[in-house]
BAVEXMAR-839062 format. One line per field, with one value per atom (N, C-alpha, C, CB): atom name; residue number from 1; x, y, z. Coordinates in Angstrom, 2 decimals. Glycine has a CB too. Layout:
residues N
at	c(CA | ...)
i	c(NUM | ...)
east	c(X | ...)
north	c(Y | ...)
up	c(Z | ...)
***
This chain:
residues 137
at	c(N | CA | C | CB | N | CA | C | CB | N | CA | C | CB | N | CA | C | CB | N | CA | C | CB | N | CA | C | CB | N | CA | C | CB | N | CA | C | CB | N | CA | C | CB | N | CA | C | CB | N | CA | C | CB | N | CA | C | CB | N | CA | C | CB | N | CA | C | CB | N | CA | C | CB | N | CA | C | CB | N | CA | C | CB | N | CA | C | CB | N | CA | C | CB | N | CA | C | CB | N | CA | C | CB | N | CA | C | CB | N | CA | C | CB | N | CA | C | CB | N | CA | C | CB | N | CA | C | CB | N | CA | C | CB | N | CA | C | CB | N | CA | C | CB | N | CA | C | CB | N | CA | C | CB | N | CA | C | CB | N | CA | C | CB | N | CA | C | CB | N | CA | C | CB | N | CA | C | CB | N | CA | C | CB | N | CA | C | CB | N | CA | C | CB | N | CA | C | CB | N | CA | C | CB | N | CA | C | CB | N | CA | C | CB | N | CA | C | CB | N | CA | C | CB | N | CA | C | CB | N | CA | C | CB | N | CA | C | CB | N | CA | C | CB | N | CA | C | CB | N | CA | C | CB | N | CA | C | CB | N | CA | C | CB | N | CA | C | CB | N | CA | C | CB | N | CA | C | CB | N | CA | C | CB | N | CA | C | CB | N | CA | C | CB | N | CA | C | CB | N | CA | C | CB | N | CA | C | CB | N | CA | C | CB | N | CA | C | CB | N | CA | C | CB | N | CA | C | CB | N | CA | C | CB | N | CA | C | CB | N | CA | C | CB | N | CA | C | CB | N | CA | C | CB | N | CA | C | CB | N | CA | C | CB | N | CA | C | CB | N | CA | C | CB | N | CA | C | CB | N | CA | C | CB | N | CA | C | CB | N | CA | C | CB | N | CA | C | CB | N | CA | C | CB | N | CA | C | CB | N | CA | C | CB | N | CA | C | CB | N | CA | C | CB | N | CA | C | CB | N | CA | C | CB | N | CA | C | CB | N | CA | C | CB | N | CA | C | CB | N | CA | C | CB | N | CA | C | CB | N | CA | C | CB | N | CA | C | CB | N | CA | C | CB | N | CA | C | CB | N | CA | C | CB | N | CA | C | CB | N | CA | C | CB | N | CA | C | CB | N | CA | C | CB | N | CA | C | CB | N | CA | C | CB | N | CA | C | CB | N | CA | C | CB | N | CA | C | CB | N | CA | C | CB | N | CA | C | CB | N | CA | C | CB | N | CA | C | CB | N | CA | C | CB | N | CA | C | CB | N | CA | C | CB | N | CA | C | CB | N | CA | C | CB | N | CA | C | CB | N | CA | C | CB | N | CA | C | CB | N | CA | C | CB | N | CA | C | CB | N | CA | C | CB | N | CA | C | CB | N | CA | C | CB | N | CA | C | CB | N | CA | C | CB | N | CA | C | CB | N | CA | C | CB | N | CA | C | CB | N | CA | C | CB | N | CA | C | CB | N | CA | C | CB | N | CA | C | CB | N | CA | C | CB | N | CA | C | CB | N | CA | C | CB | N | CA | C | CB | N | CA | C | CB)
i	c(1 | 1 | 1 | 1 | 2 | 2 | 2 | 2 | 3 | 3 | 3 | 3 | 4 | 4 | 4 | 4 | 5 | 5 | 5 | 5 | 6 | 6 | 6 | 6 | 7 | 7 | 7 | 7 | 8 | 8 | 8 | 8 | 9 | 9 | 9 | 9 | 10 | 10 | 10 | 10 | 11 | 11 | 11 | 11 | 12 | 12 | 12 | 12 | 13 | 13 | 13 | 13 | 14 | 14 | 14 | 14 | 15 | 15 | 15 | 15 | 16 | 16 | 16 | 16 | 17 | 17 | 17 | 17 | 18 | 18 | 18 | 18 | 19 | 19 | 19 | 19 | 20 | 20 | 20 | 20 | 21 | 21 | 21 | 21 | 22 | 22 | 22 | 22 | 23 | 23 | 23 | 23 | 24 | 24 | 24 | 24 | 25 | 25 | 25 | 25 | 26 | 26 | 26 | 26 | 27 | 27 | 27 | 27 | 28 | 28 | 28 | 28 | 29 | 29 | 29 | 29 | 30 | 30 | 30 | 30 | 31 | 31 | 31 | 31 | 32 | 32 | 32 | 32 | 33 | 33 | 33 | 33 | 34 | 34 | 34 | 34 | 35 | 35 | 35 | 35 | 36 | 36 | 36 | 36 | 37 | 37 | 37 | 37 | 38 | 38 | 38 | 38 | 39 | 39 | 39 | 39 | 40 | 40 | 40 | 40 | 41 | 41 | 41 | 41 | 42 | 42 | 42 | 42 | 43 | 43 | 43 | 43 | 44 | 44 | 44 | 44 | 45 | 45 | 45 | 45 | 46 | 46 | 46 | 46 | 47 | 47 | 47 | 47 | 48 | 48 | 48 | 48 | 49 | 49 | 49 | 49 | 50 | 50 | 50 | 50 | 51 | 51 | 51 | 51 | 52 | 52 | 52 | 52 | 53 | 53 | 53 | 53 | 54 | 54 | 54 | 54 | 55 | 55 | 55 | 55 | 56 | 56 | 56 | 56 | 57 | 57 | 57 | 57 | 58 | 58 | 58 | 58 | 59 | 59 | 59 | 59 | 60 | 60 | 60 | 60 | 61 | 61 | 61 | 61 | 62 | 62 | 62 | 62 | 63 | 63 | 63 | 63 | 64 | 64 | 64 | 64 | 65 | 65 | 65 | 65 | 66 | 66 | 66 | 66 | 67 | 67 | 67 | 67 | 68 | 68 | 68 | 68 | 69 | 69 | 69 | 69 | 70 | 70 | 70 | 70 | 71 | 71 | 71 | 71 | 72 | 72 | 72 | 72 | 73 | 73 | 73 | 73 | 74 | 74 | 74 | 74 | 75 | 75 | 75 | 75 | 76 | 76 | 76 | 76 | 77 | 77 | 77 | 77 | 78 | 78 | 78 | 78 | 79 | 79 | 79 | 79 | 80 | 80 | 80 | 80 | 81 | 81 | 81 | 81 | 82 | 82 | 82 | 82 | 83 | 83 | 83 | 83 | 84 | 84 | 84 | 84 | 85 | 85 | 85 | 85 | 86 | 86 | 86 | 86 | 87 | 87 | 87 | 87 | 88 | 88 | 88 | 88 | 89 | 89 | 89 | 89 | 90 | 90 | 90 | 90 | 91 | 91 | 91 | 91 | 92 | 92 | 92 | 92 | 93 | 93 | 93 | 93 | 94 | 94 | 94 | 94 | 95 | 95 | 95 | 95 | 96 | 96 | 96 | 96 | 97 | 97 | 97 | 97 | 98 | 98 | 98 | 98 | 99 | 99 | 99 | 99 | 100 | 100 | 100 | 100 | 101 | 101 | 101 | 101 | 102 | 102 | 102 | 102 | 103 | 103 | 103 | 103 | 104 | 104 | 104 | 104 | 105 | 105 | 105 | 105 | 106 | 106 | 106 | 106 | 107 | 107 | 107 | 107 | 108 | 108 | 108 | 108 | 109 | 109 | 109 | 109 | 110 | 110 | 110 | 110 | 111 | 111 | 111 | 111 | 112 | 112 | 112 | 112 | 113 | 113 | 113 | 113 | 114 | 114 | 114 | 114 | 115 | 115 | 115 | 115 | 116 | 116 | 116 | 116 | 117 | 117 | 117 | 117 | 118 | 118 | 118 | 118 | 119 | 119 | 119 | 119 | 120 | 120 | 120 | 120 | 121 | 121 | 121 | 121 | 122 | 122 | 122 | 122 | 123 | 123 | 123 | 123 | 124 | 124 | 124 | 124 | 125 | 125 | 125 | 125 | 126 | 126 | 126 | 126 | 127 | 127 | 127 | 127 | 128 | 128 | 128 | 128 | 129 | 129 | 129 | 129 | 130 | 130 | 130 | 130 | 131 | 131 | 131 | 131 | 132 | 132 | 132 | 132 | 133 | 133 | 133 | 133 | 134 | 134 | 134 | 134 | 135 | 135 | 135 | 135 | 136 | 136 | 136 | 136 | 137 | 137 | 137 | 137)
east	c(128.85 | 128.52 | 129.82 | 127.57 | 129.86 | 131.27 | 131.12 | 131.87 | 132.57 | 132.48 | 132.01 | 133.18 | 131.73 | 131.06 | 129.06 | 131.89 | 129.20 | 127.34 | 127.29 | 126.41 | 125.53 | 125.38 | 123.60 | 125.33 | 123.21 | 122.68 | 121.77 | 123.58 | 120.64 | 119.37 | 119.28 | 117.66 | 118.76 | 118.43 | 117.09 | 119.57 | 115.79 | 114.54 | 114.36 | 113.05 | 113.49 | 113.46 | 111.48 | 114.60 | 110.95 | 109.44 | 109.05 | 108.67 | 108.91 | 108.76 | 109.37 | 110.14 | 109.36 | 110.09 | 110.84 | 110.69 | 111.43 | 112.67 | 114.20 | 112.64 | 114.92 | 116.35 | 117.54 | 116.66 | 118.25 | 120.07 | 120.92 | 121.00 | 120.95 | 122.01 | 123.42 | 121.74 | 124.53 | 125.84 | 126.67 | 126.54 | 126.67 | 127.43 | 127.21 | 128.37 | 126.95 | 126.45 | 127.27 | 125.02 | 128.15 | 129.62 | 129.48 | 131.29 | 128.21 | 128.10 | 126.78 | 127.89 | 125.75 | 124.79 | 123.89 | 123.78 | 122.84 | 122.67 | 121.05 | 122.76 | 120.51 | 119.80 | 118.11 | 120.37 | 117.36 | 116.36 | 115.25 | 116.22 | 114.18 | 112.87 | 111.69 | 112.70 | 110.85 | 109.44 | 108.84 | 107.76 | 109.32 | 108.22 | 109.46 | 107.99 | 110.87 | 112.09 | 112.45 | 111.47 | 111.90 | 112.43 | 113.64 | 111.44 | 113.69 | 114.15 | 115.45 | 113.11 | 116.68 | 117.62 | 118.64 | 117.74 | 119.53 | 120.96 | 122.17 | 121.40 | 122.24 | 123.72 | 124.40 | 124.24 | 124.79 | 126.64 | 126.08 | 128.96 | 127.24 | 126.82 | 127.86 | 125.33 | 128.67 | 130.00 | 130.81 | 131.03 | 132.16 | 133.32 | 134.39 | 134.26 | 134.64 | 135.51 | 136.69 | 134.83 | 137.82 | 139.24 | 139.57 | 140.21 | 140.46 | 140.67 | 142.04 | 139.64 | 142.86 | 144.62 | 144.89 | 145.66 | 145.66 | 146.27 | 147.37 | 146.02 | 148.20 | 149.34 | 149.73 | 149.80 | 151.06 | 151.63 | 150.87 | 153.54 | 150.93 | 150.21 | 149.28 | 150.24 | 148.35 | 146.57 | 146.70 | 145.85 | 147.39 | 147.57 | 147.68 | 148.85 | 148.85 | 149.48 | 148.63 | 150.34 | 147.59 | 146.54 | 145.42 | 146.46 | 144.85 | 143.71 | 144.23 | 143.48 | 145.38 | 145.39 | 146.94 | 145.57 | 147.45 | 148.96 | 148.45 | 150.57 | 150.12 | 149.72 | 151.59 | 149.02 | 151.35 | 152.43 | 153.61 | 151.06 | 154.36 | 154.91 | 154.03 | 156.69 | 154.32 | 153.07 | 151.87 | 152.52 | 151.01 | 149.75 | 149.98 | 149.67 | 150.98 | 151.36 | 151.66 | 152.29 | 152.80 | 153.10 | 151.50 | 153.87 | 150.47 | 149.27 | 148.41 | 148.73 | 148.77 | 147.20 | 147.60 | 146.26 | 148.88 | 148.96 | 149.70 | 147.25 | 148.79 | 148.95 | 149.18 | 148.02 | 149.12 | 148.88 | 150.19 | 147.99 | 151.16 | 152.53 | 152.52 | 153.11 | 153.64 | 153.71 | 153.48 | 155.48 | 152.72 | 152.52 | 152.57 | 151.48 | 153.35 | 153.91 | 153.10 | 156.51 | 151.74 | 151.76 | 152.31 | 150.17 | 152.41 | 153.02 | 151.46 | 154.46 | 152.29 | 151.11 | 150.80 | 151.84 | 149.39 | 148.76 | 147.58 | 149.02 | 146.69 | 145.48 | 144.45 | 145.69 | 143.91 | 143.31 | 142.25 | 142.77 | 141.45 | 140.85 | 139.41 | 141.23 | 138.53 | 137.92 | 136.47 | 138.44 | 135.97 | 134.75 | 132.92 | 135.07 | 131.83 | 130.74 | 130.07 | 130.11 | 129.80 | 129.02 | 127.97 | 129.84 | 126.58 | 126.05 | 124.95 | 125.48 | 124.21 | 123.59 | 122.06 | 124.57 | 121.17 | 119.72 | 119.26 | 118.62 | 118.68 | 118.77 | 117.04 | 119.89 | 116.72 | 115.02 | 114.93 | 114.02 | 114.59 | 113.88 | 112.92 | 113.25 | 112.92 | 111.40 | 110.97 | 111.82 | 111.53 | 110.95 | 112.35 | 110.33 | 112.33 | 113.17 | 114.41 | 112.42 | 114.20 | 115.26 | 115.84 | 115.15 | 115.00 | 115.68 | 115.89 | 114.38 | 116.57 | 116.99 | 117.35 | 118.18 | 117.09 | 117.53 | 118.42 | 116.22 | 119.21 | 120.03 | 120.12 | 121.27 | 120.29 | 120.23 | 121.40 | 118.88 | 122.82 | 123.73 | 124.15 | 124.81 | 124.74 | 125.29 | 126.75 | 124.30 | 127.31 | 128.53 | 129.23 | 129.05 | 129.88 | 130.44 | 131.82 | 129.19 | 132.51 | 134.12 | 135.07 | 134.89 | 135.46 | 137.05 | 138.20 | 137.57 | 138.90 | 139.79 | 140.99 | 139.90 | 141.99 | 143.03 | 145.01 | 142.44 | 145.40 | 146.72 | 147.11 | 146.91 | 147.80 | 148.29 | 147.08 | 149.38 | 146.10 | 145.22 | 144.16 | 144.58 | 144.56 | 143.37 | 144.48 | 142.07 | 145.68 | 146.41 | 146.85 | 147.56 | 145.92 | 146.67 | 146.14 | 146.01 | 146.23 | 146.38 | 144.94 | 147.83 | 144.52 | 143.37 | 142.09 | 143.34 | 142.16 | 141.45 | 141.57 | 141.40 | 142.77 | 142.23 | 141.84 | 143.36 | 141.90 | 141.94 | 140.88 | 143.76 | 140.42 | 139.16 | 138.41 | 139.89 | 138.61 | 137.55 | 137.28 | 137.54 | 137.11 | 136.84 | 137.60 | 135.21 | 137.80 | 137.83 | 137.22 | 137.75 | 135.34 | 134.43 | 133.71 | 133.85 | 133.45 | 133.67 | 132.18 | 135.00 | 131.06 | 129.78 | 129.72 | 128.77 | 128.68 | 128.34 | 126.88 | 129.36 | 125.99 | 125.04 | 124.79 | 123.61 | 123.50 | 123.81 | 122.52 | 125.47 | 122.19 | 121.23 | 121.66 | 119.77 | 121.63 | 121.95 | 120.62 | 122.95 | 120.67 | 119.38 | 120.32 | 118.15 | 120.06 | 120.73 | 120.26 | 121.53 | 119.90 | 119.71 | 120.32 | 119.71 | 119.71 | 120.26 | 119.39 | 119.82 | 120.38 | 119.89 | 121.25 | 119.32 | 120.83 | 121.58 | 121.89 | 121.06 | 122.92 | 123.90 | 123.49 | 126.08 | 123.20 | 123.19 | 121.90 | 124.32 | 120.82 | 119.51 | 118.20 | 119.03)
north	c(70.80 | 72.20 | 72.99 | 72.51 | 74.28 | 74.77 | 75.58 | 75.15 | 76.18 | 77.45 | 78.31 | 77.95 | 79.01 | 80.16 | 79.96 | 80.75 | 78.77 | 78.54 | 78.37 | 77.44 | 79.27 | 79.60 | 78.45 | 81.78 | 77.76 | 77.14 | 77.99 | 76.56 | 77.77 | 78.46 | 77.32 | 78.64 | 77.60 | 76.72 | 77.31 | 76.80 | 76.50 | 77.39 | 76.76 | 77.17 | 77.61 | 77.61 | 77.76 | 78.67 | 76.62 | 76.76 | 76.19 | 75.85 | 77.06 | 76.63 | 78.35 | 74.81 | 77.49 | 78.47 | 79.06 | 78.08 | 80.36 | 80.44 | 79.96 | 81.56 | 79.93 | 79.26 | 80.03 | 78.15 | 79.63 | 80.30 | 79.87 | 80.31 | 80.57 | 79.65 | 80.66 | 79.98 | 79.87 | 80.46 | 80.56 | 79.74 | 79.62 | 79.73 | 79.28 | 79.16 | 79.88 | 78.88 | 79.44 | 78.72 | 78.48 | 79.20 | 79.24 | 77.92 | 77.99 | 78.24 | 79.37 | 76.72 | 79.59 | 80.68 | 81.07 | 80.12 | 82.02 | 82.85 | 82.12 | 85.18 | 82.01 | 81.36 | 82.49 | 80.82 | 81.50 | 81.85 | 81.66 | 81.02 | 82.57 | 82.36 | 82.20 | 82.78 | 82.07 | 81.20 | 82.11 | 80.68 | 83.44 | 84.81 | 84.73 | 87.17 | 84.35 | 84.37 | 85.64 | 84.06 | 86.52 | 88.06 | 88.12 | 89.30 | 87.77 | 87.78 | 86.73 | 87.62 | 86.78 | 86.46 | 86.47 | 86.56 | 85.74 | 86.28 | 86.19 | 85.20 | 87.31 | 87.07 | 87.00 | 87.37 | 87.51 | 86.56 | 86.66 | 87.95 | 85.36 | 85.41 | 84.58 | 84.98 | 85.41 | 84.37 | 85.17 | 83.53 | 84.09 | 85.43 | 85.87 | 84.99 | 86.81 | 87.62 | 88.13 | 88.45 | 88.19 | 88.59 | 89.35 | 87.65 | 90.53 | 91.69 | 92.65 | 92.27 | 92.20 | 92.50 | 93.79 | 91.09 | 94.52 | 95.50 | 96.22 | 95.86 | 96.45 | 96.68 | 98.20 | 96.44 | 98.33 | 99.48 | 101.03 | 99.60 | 101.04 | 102.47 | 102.66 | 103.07 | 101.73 | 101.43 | 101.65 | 99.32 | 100.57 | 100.77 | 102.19 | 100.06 | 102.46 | 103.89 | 104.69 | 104.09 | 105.62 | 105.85 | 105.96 | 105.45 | 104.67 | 103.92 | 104.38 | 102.28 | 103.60 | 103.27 | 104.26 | 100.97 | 104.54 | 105.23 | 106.71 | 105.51 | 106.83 | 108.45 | 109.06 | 108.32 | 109.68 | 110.52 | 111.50 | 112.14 | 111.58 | 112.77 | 113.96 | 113.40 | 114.11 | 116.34 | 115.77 | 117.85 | 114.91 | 114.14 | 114.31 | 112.39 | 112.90 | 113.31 | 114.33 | 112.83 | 115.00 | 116.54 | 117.37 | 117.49 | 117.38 | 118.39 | 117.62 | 118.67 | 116.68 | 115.85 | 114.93 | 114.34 | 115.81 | 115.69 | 114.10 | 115.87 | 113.38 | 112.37 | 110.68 | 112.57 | 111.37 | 110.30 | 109.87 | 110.74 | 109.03 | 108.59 | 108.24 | 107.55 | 108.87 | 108.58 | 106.97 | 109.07 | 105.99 | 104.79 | 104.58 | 104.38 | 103.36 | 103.16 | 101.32 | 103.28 | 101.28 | 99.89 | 99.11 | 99.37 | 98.02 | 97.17 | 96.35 | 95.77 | 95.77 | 95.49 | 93.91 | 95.14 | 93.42 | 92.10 | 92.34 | 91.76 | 91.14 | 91.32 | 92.60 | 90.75 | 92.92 | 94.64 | 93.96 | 95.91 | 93.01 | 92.94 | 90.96 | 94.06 | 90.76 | 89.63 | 89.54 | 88.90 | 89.05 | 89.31 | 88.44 | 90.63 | 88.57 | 88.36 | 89.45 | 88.43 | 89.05 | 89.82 | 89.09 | 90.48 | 89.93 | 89.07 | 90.30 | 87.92 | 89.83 | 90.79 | 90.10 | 91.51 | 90.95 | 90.52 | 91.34 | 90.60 | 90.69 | 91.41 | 91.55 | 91.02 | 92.06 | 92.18 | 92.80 | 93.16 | 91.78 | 92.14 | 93.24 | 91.19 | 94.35 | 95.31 | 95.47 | 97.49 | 95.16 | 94.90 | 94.33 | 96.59 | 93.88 | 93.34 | 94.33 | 93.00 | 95.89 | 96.44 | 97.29 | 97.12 | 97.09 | 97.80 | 96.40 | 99.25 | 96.95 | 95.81 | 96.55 | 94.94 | 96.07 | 96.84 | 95.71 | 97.23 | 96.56 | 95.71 | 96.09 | 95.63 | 94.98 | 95.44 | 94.71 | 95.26 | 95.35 | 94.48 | 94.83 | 94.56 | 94.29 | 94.46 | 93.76 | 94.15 | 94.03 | 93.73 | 93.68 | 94.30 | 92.94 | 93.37 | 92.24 | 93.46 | 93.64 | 93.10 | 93.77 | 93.50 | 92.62 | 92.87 | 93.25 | 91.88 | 94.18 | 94.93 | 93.89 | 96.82 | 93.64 | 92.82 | 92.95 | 91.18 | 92.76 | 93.06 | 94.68 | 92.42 | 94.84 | 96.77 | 97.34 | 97.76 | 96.79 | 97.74 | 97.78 | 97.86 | 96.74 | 97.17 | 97.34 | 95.74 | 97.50 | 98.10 | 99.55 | 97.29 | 99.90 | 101.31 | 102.62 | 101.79 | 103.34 | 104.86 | 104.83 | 106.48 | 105.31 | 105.69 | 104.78 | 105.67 | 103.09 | 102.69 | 102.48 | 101.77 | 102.57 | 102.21 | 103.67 | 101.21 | 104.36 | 105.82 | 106.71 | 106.82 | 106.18 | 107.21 | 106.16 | 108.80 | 104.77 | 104.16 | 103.30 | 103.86 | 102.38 | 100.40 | 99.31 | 99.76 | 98.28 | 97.22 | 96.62 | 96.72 | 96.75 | 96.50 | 97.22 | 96.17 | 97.24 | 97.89 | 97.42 | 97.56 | 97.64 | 97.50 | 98.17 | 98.21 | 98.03 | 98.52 | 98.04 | 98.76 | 99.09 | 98.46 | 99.73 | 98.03 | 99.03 | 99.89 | 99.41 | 99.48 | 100.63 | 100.15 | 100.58 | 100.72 | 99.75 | 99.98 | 100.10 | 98.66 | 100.86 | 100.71 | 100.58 | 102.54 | 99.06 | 99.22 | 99.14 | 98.58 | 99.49 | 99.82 | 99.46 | 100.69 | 97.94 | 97.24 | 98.00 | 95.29 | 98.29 | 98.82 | 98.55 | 100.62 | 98.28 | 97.97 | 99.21 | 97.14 | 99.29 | 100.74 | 100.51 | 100.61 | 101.16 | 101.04 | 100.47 | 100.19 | 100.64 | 99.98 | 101.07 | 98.80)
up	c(66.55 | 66.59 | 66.68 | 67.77 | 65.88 | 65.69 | 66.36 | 64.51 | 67.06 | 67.94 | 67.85 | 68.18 | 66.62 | 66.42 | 66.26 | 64.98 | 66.17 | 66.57 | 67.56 | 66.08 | 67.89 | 69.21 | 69.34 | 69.44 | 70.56 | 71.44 | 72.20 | 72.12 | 71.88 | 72.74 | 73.91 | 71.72 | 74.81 | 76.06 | 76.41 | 77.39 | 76.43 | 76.71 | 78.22 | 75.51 | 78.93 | 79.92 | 80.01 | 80.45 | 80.54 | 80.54 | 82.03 | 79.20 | 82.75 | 84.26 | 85.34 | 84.54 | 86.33 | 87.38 | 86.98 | 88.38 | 87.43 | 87.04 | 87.69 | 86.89 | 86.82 | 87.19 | 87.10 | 86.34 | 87.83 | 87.49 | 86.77 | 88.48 | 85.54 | 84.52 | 85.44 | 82.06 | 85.63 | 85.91 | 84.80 | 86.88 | 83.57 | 82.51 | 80.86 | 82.98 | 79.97 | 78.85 | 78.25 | 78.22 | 77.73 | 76.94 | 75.08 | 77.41 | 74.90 | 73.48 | 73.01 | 72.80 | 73.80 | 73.40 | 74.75 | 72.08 | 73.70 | 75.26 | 75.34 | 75.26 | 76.87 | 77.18 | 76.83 | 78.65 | 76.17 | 75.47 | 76.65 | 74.11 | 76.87 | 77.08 | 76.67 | 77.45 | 77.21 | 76.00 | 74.92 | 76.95 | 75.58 | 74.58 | 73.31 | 75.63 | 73.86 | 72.34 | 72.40 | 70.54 | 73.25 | 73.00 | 73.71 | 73.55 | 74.98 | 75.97 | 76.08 | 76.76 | 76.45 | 76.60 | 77.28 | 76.12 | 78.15 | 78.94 | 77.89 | 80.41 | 77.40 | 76.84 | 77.05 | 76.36 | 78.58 | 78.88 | 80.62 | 78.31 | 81.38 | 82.82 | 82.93 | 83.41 | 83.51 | 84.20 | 84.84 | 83.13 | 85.16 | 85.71 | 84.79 | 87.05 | 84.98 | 84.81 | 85.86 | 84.45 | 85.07 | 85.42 | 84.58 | 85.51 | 84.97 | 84.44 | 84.61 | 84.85 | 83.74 | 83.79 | 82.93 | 83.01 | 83.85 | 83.37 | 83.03 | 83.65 | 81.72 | 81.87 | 82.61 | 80.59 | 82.87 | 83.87 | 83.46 | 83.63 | 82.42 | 82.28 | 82.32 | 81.48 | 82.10 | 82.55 | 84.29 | 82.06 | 85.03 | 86.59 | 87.03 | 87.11 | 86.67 | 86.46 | 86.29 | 85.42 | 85.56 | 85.38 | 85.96 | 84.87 | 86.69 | 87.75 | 88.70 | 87.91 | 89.17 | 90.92 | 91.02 | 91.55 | 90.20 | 90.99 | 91.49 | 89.66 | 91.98 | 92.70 | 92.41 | 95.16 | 91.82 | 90.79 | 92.34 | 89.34 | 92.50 | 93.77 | 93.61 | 93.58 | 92.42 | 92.64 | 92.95 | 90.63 | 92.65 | 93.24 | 94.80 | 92.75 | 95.05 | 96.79 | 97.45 | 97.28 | 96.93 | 97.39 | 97.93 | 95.76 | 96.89 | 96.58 | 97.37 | 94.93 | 97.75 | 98.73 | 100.14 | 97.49 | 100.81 | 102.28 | 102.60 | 102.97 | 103.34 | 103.59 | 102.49 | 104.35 | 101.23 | 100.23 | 99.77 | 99.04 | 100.11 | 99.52 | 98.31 | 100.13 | 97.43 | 95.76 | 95.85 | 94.86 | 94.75 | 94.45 | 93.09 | 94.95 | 92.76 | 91.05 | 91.13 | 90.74 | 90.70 | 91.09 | 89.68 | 91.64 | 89.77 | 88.53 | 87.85 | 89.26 | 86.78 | 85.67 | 86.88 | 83.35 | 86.10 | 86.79 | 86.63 | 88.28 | 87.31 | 87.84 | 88.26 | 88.71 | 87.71 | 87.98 | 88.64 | 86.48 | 89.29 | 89.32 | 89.16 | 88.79 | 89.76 | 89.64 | 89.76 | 90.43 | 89.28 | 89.45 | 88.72 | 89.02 | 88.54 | 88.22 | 86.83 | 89.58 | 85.95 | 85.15 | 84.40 | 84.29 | 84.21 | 83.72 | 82.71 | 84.92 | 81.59 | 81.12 | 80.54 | 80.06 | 80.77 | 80.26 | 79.20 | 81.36 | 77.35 | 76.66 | 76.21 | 75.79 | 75.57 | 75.09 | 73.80 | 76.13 | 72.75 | 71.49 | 71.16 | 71.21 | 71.34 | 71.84 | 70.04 | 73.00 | 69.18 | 67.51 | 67.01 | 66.42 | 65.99 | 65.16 | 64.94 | 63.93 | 64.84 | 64.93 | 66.30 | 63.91 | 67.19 | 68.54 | 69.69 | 69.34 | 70.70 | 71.34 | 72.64 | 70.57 | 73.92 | 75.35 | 75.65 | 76.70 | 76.64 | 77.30 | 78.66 | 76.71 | 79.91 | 81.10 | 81.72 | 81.73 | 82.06 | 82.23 | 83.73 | 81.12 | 84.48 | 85.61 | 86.15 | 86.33 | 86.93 | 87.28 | 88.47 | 86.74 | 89.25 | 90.36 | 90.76 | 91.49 | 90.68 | 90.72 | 91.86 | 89.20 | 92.24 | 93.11 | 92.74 | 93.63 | 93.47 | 92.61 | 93.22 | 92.85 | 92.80 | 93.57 | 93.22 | 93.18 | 94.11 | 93.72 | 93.68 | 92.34 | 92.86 | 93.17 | 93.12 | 91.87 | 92.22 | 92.64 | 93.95 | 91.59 | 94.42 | 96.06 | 96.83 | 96.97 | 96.50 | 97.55 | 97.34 | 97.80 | 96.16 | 95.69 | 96.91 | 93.75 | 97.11 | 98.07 | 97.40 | 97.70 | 95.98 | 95.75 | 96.58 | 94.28 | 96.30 | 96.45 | 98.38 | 95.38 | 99.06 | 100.29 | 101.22 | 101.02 | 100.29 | 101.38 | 100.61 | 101.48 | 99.74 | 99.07 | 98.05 | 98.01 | 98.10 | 97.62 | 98.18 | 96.61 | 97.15 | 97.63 | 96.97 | 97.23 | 97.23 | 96.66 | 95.63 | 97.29 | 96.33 | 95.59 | 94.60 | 96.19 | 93.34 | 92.28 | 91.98 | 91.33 | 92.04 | 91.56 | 90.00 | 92.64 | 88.87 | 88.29 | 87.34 | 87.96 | 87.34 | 86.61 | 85.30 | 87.69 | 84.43 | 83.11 | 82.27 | 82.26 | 81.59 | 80.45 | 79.03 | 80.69 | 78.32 | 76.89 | 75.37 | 76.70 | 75.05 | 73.42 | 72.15 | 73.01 | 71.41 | 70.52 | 69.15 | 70.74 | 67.70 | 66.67 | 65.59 | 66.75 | 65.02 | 63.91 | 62.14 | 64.35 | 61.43 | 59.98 | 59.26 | 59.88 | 57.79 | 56.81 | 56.44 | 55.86 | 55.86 | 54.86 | 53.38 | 54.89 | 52.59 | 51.15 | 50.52 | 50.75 | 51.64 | 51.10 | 50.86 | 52.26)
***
């Protein structure tokens, strides 16, 4: 089986925890229904991305008291869990229900923003509708 073919795994019983299926996404009995991705994630950022996110510029500090200028360096932005549940609702629409939750690490959980006005922990959840059609038909 070549990398780019993908592996249904059906599931007919209880339900279960897939943690990783690296060649396709795990199928259920109705076929509508699917996990398209569920694993971890790591998440690197170069200096101007950091810079951007987590720094704090002098006129930033100057204008907000107690907050010392911060220049963090490129690395690790971050670690974490993601996983997403998808649904066939007809042949051309498709939902998606994805969620996420990541640790911020290195300059950025030590940045001013995140220890003095955020978190570490970086939750996120989300719904998506997506809409398959051909061009030129």
């Amino acid at each position: 089986m070549g990398a780019s073919e993908q592996r249904a795994v059906r599931i007919d019983g209880p339900p279960q925890l897939a943690l990783l299926l690296p060649r396709g996404p795990l199928r259920f009995p109705n076929a509508r229904a699917k996990v398209g991705a569920i694993g971890p994630r790591l998440s690197l950022a170069d200096n101007a991305l950091m810079q951007t996110e987590f720094g704090v510029s002098p006129l930033a500090s100057s204008l907000n008291g107690p907050i010392a200028p911060y220049a963090p360096d490129a690395g690790i932005k971050s670690l974490g869990l993601t996983s997403s549940l998808s649904y066939e609702v007809s042949q051309d629409w498709t939902t998606t229900l994805y969620g996420s939750d990541q640790r911020l690490a290195g300059a950025a959980a030590a940045s001013p923003v995140t220890t003095l006005s955020g978190s570490p922990n970086q939750i996120a959840v989300g719904v998506g509708f997506e809409h398959s059609f051909v061009l030129g038909h």
